[in-house]
N, C-alpha and C positions, 0 to 999 in steps of 0.2 A: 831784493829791492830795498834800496835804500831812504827812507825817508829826508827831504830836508824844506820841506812848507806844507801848506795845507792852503784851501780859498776862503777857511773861514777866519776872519779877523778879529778879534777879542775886541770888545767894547771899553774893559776896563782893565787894567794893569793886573798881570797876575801875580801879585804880592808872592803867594804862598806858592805857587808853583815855582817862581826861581829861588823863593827860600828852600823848597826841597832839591833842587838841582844844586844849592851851592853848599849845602848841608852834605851832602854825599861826596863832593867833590872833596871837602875840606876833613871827612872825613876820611876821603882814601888820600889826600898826602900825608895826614898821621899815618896811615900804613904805610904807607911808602917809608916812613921817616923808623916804622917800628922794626921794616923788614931788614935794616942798617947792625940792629943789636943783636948780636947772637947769646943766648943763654947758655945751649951746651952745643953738642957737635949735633951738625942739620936741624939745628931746633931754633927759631927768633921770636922774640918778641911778638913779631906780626904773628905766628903759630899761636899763642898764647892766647893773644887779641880773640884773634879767630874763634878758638877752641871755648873761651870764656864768654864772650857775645852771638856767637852763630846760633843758629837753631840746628841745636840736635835732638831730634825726633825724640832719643827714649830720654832722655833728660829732661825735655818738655811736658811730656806727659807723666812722665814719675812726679815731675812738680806738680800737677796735675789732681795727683792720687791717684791716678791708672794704676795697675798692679804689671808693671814690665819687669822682666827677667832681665835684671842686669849684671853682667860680670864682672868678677873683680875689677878690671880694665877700665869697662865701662860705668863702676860705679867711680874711679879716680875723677873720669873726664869727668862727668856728670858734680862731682864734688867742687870741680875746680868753676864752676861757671858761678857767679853771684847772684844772679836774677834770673834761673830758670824760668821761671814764668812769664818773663818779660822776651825774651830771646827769638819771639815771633816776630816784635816792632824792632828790635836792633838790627836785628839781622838786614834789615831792610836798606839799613844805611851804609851793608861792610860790603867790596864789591873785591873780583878774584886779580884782576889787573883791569891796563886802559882800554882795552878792549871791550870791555864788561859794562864798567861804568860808564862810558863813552858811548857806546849801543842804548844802554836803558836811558840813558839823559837829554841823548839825543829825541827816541819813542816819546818820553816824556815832555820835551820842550815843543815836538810838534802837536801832539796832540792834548796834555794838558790844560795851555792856559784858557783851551775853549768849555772846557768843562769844567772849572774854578769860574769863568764866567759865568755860564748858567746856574752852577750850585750856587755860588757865592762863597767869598773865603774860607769862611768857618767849617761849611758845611763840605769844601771841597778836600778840606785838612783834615773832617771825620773820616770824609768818605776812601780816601789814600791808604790811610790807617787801616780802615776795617777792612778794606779789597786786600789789603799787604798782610794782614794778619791771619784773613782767611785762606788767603794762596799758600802762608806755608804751612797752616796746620793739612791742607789740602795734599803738598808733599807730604808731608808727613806720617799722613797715616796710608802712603803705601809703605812703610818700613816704620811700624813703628818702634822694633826695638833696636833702629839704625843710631848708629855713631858717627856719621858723617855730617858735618855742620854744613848747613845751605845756608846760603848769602845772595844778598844783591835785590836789590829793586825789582826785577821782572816780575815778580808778581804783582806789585801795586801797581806797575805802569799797564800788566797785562787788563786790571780790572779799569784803569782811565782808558781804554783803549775800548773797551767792551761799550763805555756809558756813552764813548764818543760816536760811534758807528748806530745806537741806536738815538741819540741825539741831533745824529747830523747826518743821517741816510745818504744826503746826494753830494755828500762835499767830495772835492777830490784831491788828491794830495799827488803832489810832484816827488818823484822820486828817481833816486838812479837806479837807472837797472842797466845790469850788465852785458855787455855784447863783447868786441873785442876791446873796449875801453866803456868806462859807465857813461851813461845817454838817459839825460833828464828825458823824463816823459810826464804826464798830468795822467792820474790814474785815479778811478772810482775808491773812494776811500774804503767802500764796501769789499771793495773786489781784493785790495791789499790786504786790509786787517781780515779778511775771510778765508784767503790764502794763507793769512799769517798763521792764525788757528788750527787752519786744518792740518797746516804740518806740525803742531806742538800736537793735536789730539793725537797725528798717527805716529809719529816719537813716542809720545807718552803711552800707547797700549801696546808699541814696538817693546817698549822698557821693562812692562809688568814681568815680573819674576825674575829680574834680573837686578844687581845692585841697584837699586832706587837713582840716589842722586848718583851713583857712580855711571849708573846707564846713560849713554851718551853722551860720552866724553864730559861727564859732571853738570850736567845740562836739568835744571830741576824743571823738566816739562809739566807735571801735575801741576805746582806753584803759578805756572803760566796757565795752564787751562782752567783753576780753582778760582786764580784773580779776573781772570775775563768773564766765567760766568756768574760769578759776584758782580760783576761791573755791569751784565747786562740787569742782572735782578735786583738791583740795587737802585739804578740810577734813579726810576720814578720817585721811590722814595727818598730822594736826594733833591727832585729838582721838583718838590712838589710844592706847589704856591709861590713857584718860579717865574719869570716872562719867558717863554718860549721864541726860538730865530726861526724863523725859513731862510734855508740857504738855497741858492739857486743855482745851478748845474752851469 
């Protein structure tokens, strides 16, 4: 199922919500623009990008002061990155193709600007932050002495998704869903993002023992389930001394 509306209306403009969608955007035509240069044979610039901004697990936590075993190989990569410590919120912005960025921006456009309403700005730009930074330490420590760089927004949008469904219980969102051609339906926001979930949990405990991010065609399912349930534990403290909506079915 495809999202493209929701019934809940934003009262005020979501400033920071379409700053983080055009923020990601602008960051993947610099990719697009890096993946043009090649440095050696099969190797680009975008590689580089990647390698030195992505979150990789043992390079995060070696910055850390974790005591991770890393090999020669892996101490290279880990050297070439500038701000290990920082590689949790980057990561957020690097996306793998349009496919990627275009899925999570989408998530985010519909269900965002209603929880930047209730938070309110500021508070909607912590909250993105610490759902996105929680979702990939959350990947993370199923491999933590992995060398695969995870990317992409789905875990912050997984944790706007979490705060939206326990903020807006009865809203329902139109979506396409597939038959022999895709056929808008109006479906229980609950019922979607509850489904959404269940298949990222049973992905992700499909994944356990097997290449982390590489399990599932590179699919960082923990990052989505770490950001969703930050988003549901979070949210109170987010929208607290808030105005609260009833939304009506």
């Amino acid at each position: 199922m495809i999202p493209i509306g929701d019934s809940v209306r934003s009262r005020s403009f979501p400033y920071v919500n379409v700053a983080l969608i055009a923020i990601n955007f602008l960051v993947f035509f610099y990719e697009i623009a890096l993946s043009q240069d090649t440095i050696s044979r099969n190797v680009t610039e975008l590689d580089r990008f990647i390698r030195e901004w992505g979150n990789i697990p043992a390079c995060t936590f070696d910055a850390f002061g974790r005591d991770v075993h890393l090999s020669p190989v892996g101490r290279v990569i880990c050297e070439q990155q500038s701000q290990p410590a920082f590689t949790a919120i980057t990561a957020m912005f690097i996306h793998g193709g349009w496919l990627h960025v275009i899925g999570n921006m989408l998530f985010l456009w519909i269900f965002g600007d209603n929880v930047e309403d209730t938070f309110g700005h500021l508070r909607y730009g912590i909250f993105y932050a610490v759902a996105g930074v929680i979702a990939g330490f959350s990947q993370a420590f199923t491999d933590i002495e992995g060398l695969t760089p995870a990317i992409g927004a789905s875990g912050a949008v997984a944790g706007v998704m979490g705060a939206y469904i326990v903020l807006f219980p009865r809203a329902t969102v139109i979506a396409l869903v597939p038959f022999f051609f895709f056929v808008p339906f109006a479906v229980p926001a609950a019922v979607l993002i509850g489904i959404w979930f269940l298949m990222q949990l049973f992905s992700g405990v499909s994944s356990l023992g097997v290449d982390a991010v590489g399990a599932g065609g590179g699919v960082a399912y923990f990052a989505h389930i770490g950001g969703f349930v930050a988003g549901l534990a979070l949210v109170h403290v987010f929208a607290l001394g808030r105005p609260r909506r009833r939304v009506r079915t």
